[in-house]
Backbone as a ProteinNet text record, in pm:
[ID]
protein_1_A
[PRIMARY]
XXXXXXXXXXXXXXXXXXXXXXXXXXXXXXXXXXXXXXXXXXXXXXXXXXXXXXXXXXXXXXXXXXXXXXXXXXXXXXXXXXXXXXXXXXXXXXXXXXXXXXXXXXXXXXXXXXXXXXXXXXXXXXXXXXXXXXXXXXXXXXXXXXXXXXXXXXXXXXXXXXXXXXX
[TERTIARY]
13307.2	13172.6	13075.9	13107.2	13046.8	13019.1	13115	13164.8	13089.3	13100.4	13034.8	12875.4	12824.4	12692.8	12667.2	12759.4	12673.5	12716.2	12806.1	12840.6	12713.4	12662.9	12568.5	12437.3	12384.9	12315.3	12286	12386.9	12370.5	12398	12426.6	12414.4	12271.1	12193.4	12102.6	11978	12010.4	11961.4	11953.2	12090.2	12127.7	12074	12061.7	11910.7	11819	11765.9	11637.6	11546.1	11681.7	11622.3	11717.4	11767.6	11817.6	11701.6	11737.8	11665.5	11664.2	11764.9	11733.9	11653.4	11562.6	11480.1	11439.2	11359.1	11376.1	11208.9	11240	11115.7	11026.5	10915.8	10843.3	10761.6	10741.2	10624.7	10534.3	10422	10367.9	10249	10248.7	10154.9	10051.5	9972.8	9830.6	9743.5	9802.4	9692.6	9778.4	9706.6	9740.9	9853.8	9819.6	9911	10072	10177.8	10300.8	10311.5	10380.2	10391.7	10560.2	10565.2	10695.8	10699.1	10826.7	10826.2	10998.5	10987.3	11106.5	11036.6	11142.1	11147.5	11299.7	11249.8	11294.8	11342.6	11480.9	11474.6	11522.6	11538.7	11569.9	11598.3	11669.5	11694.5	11582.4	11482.5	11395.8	11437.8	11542.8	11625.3	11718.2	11772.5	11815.2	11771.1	11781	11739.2	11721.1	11604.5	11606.4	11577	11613.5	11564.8	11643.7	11751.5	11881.1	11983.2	11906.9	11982.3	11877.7	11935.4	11792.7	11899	11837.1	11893.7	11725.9	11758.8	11671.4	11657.8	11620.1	11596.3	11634.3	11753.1	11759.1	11742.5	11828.6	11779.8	11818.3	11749.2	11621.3	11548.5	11396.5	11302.5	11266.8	11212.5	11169.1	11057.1	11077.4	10940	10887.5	10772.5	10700.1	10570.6	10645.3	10515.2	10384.9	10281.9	10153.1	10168.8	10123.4	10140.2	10206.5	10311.4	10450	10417.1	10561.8	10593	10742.9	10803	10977.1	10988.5	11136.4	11117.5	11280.1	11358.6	11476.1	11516.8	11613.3	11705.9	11788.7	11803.8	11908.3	11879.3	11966.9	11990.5	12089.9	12118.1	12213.8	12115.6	12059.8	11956.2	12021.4	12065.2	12108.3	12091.5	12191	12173.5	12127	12112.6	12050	12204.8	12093.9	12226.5	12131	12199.7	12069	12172.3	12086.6	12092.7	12116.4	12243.2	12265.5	12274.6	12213.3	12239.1	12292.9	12344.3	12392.8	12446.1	12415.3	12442.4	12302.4	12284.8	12164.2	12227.7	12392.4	12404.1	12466.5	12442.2	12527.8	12416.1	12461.5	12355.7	12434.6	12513	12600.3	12522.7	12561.4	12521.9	12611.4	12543.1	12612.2	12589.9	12645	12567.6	12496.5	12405.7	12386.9	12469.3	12562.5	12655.4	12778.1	12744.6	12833.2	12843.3	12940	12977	12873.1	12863.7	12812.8	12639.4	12587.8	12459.9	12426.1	12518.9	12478	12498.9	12384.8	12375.9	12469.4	12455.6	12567	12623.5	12632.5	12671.5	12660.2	12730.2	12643.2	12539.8	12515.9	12369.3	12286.5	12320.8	12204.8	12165.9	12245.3	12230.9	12149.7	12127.9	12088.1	11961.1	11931	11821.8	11677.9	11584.7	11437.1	11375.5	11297.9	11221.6	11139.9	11098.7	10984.4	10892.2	10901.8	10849.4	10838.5	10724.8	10708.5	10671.9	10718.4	10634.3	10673.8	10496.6	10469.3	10392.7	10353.7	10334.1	10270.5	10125.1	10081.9	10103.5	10177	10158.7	10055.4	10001.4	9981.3	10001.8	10079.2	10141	10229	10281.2	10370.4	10321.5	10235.4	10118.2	10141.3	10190.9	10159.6	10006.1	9948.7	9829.1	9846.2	9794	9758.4	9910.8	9926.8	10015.3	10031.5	10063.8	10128.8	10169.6	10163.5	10270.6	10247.5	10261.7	10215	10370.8	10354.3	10477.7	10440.8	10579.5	10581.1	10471.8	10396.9	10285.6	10415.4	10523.3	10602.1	10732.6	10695.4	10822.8	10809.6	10801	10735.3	10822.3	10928.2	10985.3	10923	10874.7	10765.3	10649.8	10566.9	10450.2	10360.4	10343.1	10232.5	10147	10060.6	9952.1	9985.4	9954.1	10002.8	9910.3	9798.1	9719.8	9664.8	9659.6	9608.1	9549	9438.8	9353.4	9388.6	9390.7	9392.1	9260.8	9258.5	9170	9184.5	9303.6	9329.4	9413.6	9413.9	9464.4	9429.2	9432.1	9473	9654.2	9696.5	9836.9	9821.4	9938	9932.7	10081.4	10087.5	10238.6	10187.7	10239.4	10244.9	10410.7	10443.8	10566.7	10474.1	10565.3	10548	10678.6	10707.1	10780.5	10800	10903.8	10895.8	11041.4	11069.6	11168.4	11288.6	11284.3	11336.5	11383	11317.6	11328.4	11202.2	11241.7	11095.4	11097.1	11007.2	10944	10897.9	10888.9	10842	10736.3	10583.1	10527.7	10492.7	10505.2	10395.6	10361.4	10206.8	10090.8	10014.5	10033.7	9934.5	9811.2	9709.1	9564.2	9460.1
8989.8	9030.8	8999	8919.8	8865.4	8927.6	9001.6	9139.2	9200.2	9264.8	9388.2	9387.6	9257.9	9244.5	9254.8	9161.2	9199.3	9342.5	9377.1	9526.3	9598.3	9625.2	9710.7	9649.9	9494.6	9470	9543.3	9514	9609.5	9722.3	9805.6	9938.1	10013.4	9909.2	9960.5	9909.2	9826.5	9702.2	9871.9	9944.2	10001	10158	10212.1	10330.9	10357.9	10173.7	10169.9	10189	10143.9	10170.6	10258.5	10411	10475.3	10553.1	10586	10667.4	10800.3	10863.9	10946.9	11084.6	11072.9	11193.1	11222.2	11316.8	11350.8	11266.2	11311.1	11279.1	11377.5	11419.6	11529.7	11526.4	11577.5	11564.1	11698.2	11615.2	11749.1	11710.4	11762	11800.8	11887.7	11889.9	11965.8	11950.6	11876	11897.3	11986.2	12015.1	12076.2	11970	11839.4	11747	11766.4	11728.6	11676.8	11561.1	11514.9	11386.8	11332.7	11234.4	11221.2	11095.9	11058.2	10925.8	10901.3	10806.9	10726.4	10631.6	10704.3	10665.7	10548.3	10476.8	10322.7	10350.1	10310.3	10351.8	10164.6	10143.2	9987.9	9936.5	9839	9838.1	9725.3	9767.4	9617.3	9536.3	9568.5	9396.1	9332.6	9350.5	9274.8	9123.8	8988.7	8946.3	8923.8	8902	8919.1	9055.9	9063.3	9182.5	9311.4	9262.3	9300.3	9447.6	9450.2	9567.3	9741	9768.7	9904.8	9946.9	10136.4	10197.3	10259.6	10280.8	10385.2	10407.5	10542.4	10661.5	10576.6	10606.1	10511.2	10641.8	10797.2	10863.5	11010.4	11124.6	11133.1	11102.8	11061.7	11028.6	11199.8	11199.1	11332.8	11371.2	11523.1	11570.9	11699	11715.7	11782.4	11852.5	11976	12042.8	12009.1	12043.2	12098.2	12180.1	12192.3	12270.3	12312.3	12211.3	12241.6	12130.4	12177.1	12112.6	12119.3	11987.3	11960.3	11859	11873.2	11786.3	11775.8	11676.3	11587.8	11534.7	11615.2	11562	11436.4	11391	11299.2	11228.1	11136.7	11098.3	11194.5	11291.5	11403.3	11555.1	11452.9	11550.1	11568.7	11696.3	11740.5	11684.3	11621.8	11553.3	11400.7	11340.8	11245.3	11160.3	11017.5	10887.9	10771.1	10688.2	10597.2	10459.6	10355.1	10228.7	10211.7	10130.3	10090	9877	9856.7	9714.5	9655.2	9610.5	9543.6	9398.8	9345.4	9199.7	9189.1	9040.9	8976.9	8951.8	9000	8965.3	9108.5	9262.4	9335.7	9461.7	9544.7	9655.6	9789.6	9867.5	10009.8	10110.8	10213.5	10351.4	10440.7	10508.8	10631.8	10731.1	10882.6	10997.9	11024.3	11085.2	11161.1	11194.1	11277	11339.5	11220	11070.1	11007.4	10973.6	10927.6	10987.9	10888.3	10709.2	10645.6	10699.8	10765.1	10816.5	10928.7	11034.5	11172.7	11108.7	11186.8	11175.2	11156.7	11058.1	10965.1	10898.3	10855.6	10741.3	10617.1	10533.6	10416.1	10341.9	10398.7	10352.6	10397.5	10529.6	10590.2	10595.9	10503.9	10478.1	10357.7	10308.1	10169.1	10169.4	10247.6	10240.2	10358.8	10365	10399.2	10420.9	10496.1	10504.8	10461.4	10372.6	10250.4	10244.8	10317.5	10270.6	10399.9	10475.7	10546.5	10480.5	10488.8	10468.8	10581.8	10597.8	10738.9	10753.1	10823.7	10869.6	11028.6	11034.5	11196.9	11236.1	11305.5	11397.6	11505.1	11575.6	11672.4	11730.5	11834.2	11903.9	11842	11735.8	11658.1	11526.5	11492.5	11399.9	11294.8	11175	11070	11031.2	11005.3	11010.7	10882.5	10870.7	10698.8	10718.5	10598.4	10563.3	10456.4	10433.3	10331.2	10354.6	10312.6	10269.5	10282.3	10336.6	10360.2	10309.9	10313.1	10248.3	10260.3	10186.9	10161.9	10021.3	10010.1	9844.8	9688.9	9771.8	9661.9	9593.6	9681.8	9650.5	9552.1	9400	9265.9	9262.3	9309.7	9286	9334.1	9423.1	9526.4	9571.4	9495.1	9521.5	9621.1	9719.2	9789.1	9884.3	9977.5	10000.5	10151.8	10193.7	10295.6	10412.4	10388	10524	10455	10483.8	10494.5	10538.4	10499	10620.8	10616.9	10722.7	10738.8	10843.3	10842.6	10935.2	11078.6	11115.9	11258.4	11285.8	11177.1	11197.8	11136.8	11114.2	11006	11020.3	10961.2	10939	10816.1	10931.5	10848.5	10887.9	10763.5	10722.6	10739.3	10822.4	10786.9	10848.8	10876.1	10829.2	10989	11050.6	11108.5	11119.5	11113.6	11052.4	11176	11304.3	11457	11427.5	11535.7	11507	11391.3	11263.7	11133.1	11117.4	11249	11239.5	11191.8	11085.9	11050	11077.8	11147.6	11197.2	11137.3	11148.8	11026.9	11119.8	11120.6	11201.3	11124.4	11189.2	11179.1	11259.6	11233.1	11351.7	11297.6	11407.7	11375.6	11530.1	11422.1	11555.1	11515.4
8187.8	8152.7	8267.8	8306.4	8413.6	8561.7	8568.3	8711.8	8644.8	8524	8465.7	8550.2	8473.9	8504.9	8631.5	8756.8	8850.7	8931.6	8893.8	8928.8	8903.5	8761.1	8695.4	8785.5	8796.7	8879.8	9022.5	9098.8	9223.8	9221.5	9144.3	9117.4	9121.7	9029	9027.5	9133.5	9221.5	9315.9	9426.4	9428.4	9526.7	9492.2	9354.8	9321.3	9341.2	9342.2	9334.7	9486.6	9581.1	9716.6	9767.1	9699.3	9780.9	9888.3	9990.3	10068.1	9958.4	9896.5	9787.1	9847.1	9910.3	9920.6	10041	10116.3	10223.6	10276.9	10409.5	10503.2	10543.9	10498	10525.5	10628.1	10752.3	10834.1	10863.1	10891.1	10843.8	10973.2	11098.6	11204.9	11185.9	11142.6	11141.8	11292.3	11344.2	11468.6	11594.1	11687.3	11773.9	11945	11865.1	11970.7	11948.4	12041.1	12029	11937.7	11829.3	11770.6	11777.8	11896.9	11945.4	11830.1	11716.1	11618	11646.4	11632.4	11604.6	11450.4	11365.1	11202.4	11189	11121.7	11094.9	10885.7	10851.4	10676.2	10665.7	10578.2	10533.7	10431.9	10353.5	10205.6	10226.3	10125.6	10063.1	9986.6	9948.4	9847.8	9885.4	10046.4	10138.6	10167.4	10180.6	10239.2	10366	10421	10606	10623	10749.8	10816.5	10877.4	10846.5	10937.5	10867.4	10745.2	10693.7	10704	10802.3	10860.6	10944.1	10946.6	11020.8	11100.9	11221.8	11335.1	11398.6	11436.8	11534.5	11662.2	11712.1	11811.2	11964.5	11948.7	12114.8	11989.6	12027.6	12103.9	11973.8	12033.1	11925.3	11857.7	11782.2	11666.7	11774.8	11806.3	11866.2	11749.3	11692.2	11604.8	11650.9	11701.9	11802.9	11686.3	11748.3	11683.2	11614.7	11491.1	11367	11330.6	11329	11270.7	11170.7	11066.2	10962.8	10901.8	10922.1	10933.3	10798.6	10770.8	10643.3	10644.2	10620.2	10698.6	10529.9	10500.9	10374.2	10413.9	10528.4	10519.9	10658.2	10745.2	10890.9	10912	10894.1	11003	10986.2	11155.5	11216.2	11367.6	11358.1	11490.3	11557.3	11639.6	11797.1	11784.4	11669.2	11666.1	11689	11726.4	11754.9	11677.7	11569	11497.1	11553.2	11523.6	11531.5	11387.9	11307.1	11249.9	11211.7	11147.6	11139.5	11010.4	10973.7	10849	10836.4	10976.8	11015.4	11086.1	11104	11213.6	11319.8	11295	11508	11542.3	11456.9	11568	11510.6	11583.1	11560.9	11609.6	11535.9	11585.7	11599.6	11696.4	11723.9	11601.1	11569.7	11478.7	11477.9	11496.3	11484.7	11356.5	11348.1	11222.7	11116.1	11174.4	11092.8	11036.2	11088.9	11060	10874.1	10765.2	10634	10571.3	10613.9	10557.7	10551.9	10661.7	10699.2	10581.5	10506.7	10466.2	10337.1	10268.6	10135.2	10014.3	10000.1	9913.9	9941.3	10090.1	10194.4	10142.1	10202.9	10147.2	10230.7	10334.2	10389.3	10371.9	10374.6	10287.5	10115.7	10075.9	9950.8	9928.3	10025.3	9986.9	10101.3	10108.5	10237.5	10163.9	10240	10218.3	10326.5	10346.1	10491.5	10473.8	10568.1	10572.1	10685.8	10849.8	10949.3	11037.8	11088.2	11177.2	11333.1	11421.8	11532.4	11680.3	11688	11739.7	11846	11904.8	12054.1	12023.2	12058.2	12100.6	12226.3	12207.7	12409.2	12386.7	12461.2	12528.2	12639.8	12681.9	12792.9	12873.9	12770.5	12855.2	12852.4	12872.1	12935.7	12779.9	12795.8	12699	12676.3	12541.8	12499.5	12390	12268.3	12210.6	12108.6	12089.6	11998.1	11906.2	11782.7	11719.3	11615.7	11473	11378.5	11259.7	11168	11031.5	10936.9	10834.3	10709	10561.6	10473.2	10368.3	10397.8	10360.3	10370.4	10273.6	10180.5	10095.6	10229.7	10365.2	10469	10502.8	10479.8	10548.3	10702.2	10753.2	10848.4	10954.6	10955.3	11053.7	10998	10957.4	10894.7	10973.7	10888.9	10953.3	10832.2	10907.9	10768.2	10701.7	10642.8	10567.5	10649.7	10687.2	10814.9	10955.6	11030.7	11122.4	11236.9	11255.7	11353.8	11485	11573.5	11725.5	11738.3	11855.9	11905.6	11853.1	11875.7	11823.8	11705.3	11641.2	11513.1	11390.7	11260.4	11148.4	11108.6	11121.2	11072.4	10945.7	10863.4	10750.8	10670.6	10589.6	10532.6	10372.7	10302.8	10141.8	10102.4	9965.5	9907.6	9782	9711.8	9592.4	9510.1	9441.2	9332.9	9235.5	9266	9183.9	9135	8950	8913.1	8970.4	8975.6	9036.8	9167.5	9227.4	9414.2	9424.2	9517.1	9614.5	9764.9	9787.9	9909.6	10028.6	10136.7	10187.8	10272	10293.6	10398.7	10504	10661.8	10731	10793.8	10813.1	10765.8	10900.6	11008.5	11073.6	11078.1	11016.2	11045.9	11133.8
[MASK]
+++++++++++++++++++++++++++++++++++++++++++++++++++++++++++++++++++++++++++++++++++++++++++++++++++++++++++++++++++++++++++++++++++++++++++++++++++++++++++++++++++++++

């Protein structure tokens, strides 16, 4: 009885922070928005259980709008961690990464950090998030010169969404 319980325990330990739903971005301005996105289980203890954007970072021309069911995003290579002393490369397309994985079962997107270009030309940058990520704390909007970037979550038939919204 005792397995039962904590079986059913982390079962649902492991629902509650699936990544589950996609990543929506949504560029309204006319800049480049180069991000490297960070996902993470919050009922981990420590810090060490996160996967992210490790080469190439996400580029999102100007007025575009992309939206990412999973980590197998063409061409991508992520940083995997699940220890505090090792940290693996994985493709996208790797099994634990795609939906129903088990990293991606147990993970959430939690952390943008971003860079405007124009014409090439690097312009202001920093960091928006889930605000519940204590490992990389950062704020849910933030202003630059040529942008507001901002992080919220919507919650449709038991997919949750994750946006970021730069206007």
């Amino acid at each position: 009885m005792k397995k039962l319980l904590i079986i059913i325990g982390l079962l649902s330990i492991s629902s509650a922070f699936a990544q589950g739903g996609p990543l929506v971005i949504n560029n309204f301005t006319t800049y480049d928005f180069h991000t490297r996105v960070t996902a993470a289980n919050l009922a981990t203890p420590g810090c060490y259980f996160y996967v992210t954007l490790d080469n190439p970072e996400l580029v999102i021309s100007g007025n575009t709008n992309v939206s990412y069911s999973s980590y197998n995003i063409p061409g991508t290579i992520w940083k995997v961690s699940t220890s505090p002393t090792s940290a693996n490369p994985r493709p996208g397309s790797h099994p634990s990464l795609a939906p129903g994985g088990v990293i991606s079962n147990n993970t959430k997107w939690v952390v943008s950090q971003f860079q405007f270009y124009q014409s090439g030309t690097p312009l202001s940058s920093g960091a928006v998030g889930d605000t519940s990520y204590t490992c990389n704390p950062v704020p849910n909007t933030y202003s630059t010169p040529e942008a507001v970037v901002e992080w919220f979550t919507v919650t449709s038939g038991g997919t949750t969404y994750t946006y970021l919204q730069v206007l």
